[in-house]
N, C-alpha and C positions, 0 to 999 in steps of 0.2 A: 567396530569403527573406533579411531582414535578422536575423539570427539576435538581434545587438545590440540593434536597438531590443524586439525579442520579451524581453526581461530586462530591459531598463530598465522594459518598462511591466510585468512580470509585478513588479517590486521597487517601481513606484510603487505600484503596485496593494496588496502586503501592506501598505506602508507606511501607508495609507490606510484600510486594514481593522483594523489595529490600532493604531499609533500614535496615542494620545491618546484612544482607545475602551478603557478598560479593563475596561470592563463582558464586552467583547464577550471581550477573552485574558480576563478572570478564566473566565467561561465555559467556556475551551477548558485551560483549565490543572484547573479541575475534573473535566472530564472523564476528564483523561490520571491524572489521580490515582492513583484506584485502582493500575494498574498499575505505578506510581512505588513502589509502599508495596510490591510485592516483596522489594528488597532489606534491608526494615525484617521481614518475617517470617520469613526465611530465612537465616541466619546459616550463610556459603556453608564458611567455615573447618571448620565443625565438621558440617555433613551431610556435604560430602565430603571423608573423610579421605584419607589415602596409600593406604589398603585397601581401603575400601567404603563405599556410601553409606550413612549413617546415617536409615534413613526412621523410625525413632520421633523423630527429632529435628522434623519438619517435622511443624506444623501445617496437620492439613487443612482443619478449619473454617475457621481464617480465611481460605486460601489459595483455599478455595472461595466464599468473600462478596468477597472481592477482587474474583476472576476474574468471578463475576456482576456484581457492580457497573458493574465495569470493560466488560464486554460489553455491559450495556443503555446506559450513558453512551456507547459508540462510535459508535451509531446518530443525537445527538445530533449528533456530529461530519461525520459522511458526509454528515448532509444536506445539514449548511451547507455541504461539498466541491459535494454535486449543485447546489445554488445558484450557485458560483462557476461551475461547468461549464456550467450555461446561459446561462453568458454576461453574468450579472447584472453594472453598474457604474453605478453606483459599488459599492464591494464590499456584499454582503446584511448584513443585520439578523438577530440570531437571535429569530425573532418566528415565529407562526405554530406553533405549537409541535404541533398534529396534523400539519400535513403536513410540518414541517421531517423528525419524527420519523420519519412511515410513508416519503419517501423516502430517509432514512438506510439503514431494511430493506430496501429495493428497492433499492439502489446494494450496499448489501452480499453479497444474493441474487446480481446479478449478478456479483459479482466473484468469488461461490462458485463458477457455474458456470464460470466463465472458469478456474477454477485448479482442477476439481475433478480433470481427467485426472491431473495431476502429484499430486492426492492420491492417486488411484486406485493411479498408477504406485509410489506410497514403499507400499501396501497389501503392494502384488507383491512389493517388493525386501524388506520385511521378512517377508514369507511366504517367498521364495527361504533368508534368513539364516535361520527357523527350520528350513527343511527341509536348512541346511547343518551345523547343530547337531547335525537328529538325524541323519546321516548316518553319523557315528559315527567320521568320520575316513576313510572310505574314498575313496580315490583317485582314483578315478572319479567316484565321485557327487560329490567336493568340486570338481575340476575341471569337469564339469556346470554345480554349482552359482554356483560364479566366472564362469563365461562366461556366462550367465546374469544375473549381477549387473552385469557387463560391459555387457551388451546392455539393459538396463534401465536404466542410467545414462546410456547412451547417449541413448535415446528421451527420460529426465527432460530432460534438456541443449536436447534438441530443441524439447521442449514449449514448455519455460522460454521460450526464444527468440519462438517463436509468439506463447504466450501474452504474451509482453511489450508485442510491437508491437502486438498486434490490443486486449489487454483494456481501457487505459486509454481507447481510441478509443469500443469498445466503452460504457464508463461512460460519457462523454461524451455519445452517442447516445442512448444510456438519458433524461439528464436533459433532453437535446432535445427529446425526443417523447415522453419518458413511459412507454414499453413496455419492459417486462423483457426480449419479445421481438427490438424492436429494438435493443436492447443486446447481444444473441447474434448479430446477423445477421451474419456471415460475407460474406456476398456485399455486401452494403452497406457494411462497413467495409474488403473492400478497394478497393470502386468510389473510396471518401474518399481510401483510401493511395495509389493511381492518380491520384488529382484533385493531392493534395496533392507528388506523384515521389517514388517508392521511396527517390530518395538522400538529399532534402532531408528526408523525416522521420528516417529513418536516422537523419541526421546532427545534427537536431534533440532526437531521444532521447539522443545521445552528449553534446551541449554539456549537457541536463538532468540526466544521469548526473555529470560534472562537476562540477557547479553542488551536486550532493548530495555527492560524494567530497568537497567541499573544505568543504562544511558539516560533515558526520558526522565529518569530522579534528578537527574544532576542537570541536566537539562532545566527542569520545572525549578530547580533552586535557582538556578542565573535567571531565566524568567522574571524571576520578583526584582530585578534590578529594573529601574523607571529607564525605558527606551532603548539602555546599553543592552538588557537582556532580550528584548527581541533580537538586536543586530547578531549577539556571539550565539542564539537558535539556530538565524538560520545562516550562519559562517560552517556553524557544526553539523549541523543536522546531512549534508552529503556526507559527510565518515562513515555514520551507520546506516546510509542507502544504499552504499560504495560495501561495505563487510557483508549486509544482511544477502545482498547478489551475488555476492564470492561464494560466501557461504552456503547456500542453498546450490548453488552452479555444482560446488563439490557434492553435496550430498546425492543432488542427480544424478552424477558421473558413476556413482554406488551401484548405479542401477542400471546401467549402460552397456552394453557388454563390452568387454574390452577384448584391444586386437590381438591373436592367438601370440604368441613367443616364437622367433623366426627361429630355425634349427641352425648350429652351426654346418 
């Protein structure tokens, strides 16, 4: 696989989806909104102090019309992701605004179940920590307890892994054919990782990983700018939602079979 040309076209490709489409970022910059307005509700100095956290200081209301907000706008976003996923180019339109939306919830369902074991597993670890609380200090049951946390930290780790390689594939799948189901199939998405060699997506997710490390750096540097670096976050942050879906859309296509060569 030419890993290079897979980033040159996944950075034509954003480029082309938003540069000069502002219609289409102002869209995506609304969405992210809500959750940007965070650190505009939560004045982080004064909830948590040296001692404890101050919760009469934090507004719930508004913190809960955010988070709504913010949750039904994401469905918005996913869909237009399921659109890049199937493979759509020149990059999609946000049009269509029933099914943009109902596959946003279907791309999101799927990625719940994909991640929900690791939710399952932090249920355990933090039932483990209440039951190390009330222990009460004894010696036995706290070392229980830690091996325990041990071995569940463990299995998180493992998950994490799985679910790494398999879940994006999985999304992919989804916006393919349409089925929640096919989006979970196990056997079908490693038959793709087999199609596509264990090492070349490997190593495919590692240059993607990269490709984000060196964004999210630079990112975290304008961050520390007071108020300006939130706004140019989340100005930026659809670039690499917009490449990381290109990107991966190709890599799935590795794995796809492609249609035989017509004879003259």
């Amino acid at each position: 696989m030419d890993y290079g040309t897979a980033i040159t076209d996944s950075i034509d490709y954003t480029k082309d989806a938003l540069w000069g489409k502002w219609v289409r970022w102002l869209i995506f910059i609304i969405c992210s909104l809500p959750f940007a307005l965070f650190p505009f509700v939560i004045d982080a100095k004064e909830v948590f102090s040296s001692t404890e956290i101050r919760w009469d200081l934090i507004h719930w209301d508004q913190l809960a019309a955010i988070f709504i907000a913010g949750f039904l706008l994401s469905f918005i976003v996913s869909g237009y992701i399921t659109r890049i996923y199937r493979g759509t180019k020149p990059a999609p339109e946000f049009d269509s605004w029933y099914s943009l939306y109902l596959d946003g919830i279907k791309l999101a369902v799927v990625s719940f179940i994909w991640y929900s074991p690791m939710i399952i597993v932090i249920i355990v670890l933090l039932g483990i920590a209440t039951l190390g609380m009330a222990s009460g200090g004894n010696m036995t049951s706290v070392g229980l307890v830690l091996g325990l946390m041990l071995l569940s930290i463990v299995i998180e780790m493992i998950l994490l892994v799985i679910i790494l390689l398999f879940s994006t594939l999985g999304m992919i799948r989804f916006a393919r054919t349409g089925s929640i189901r096919e989006g979970i199939r196990f056997s079908k998405i490693s038959e793709t990782i087999s199609t596509i060699g264990a090492g070349t997506y490997i190593i495919a997710l590692v240059v993607l990983m990269a490709c984000g490390f060196i964004f999210y750096i630079v990112i975290s540097v304008v961050d520390l700018i007071p108020y300006a670096g939130s706004v140019i976050h989340m100005v930026f942050t659809p670039v690499f939602m917009i490449f990381s879906a290109r990107y991966m859309s190709l890599i799935y296509d590795l794995g796809e079979p492609q249609p035989a060569a017509q004879l003259p």
